[in-house]
C-alpha positions, 0 to 999 in steps of 0.5 A: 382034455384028457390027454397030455404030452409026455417027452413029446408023446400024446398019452392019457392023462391018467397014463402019466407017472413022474418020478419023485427024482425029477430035478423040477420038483425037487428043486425047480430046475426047469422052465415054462411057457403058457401059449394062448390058443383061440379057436383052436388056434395057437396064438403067437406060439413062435414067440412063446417057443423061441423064448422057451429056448432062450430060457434053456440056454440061460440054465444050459438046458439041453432041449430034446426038440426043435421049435417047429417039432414042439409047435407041431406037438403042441397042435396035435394035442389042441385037435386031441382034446378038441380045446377051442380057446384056452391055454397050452402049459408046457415044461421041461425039468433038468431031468430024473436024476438023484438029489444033488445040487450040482448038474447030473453027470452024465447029463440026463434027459429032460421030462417034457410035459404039456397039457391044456385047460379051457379058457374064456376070455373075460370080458367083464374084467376087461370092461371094468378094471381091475384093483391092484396092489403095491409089493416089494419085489423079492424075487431073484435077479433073473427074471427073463428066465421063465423058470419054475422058481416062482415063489416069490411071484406066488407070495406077491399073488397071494399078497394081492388076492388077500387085500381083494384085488387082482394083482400085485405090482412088484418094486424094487428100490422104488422103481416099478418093474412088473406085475406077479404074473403080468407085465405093467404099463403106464400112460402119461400125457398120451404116452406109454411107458414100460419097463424095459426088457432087462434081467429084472422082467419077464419079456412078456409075449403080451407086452411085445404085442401091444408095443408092436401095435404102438409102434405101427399105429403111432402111438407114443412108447418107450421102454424105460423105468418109472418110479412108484411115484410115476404109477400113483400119478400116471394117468392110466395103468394097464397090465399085459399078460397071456391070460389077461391081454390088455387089462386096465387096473382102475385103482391102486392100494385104494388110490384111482387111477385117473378118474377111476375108470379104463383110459381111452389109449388103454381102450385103444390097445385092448381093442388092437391085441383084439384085432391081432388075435383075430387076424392070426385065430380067426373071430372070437367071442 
C-alpha cells in the first residue's frame, strides 16, 4: 500500500511532496470521489468517475484525463499495492498557484492524487444496526458537488461520534436530507422513500445502486422529501453509502426505530447490493 498516484503517475508513497501553494489546501478548491474495490476489483467505478467530472464542471475545473485513463490508472495502482478489498481516495485541486481568492490567471494545472487503504466489510454493523442522531444541516447550498469543503459534514460526524452513535442524519427546515458521510432512506407501509437528487444531496453512487435494485425487483420507491417527523415514525431507516452499502440504523436520538431491530425490506436490499457486488467483483466474504 505503499504507492500512490501523482498527476496520473504511480510513485512511492514516500516520493510525494505537495506544496504549501496547493489551492485544495489552502482553500478547499478541489473535489473527491472514493470508489469501493472487492476483490481486487473496482466496483461501479464509471459512476463514481462520471460524477467526478460533473463535479469539475460545476467548479470549472479543467481535468487533465479522461474517464477511461483515470480508470485504467486507478487498476494499475490496486495491482501495485496488491489491495483486495478496500477503497480508492482520489482528488484533484485547482492547482499550485499563490494565495488569491479569484481563479489563477493563467490557469494552472491540476494536482491529482490517488491512494488505497484496505477495507473489510463489516458484517457486524450490517447484522445489528447502527444508532444515529438528528442535526441541523449547516452546509452549503451545493451538495451534489463532491467537494473537499466538508467542514460542516466534519461537525455534524463528530456531533454523532460524540452522542456514541454512528451518524448524524442532517435536516434543514425540518426536511431530512442526508446523513454527514451517508445518503438516508425511509420504509413506509413497504415503500422507500428518499431525498430526491437535487443541490441539497450528494447523489450518492450507493443510493443509485439500491434504487436501481428497487425498481428491477418491484419494489415500491420515490424520491422525495420527508419530514423529521416521517423518519421518527418511518417504519425502518437505512443509510447508503461506499463504506457502509446498506446499513439499517435501529434507533434514533434514543427513539427505536420500528421495533428496534433491522427491517426486512432494508434486509432485502442489503442482500441485493450484496448480489450486485458479486455480479460485477466476483464473491466476497
Amino acid at each position: 500500500m505503499d504507492k500512490m498516484i501523482l498527476n496520473g503517475e504511480i510513485t512511492l508513497k514516500s516520493d510525494i511532496k505537495l506544496d504549501l501553494d496547493d489551492r485544495g489546501y489552502q482553500f478547499g478548491d478541489g473535489i473527491y470521489e472514493v470508489i469501493r474495490v472487492y476483490n481486487g476489483k473496482l466496483f461501479t467505478s464509471r459512476d463514481h468517475l462520471n460524477r467526478l467530472m460533473a463535479s469539475a464542471e460545476s467548479i470549472s475545473l479543467k481535468m487533465s484525463f479522461t474517464v477511461p485513463e483515470i480508470e485504467e490508472q486507478l487498476k494499475q495502482l490496486i495491482q501495485e499495492n496488491g489491495l483486495v478489498d478496500g477503497t480508492i481516495y482520489m482528488q484533484f485541486s485547482r492547482g499550485v498557484s499563490p494565495r488569491n481568492h479569484a481563479f489563477p490567471v493563467p490557469a494552472v494545472d491540476p494536482v491529482y492524487v490517488a491512494y488505497t487503504k484496505p477495507l473489510v466489510y463489516s458484517t457486524e454493523l450490517a447484522e445489528t444496526g447502527v444508532k444515529a442522531i438528528l442535526t441541523e444541516d449547516i452546509r452549503w447550498l451545493r451538495c451534489d458537488i463532491k467537494s473537499l469543503n466538508l467542514l460542516g459534514n466534519i461537525l455534524a460526524k463528530q456531533k454523532a461520534v460524540e452522542a456514541g452513535c454512528f451518524e448524524a442524519l442532517q435536516h434543514r427546515d425540518g426536511i431530512v436530507t442526508e446523513g454527514s458521510s451517508s445518503n438516508v432512506s425511509i420504509v413506509v407501509d413497504g415503500k422507500v422513500k428518499t431525498h430526491p437528487a437535487t443541490n441539497l444531496i450528494l447523489n450518492g453512487i450507493s443510493r443509485q445502486v439500491m434504487l436501481r435494485s428497487c425498481k428491477e425487483n418491484g419494489i415500491p420507491y420515490s424520491e422525495e422529501t420527508f419530514s423529521v417527523e416521517e423518519l421518527l415514525n418511518a417504519d425502518e431507516v437505512f443509510l447508503t453509502g461506499t463504506t457502509v452499502e446498506v446499513l439499517p440504523i435501529i434507533e434514533i436520538d434514543g427513539k427505536s426505530v420500528g421495533d428496534g431491530s433491522p427491517g426486512q425490506l432494508t434486509r432485502k436490499l442489503q442482500q441485493m447490493f450484496r448480489d450486485k457486488v458479486t455480479k460485477q467483483c466476483g464473491s466476497h466474504s
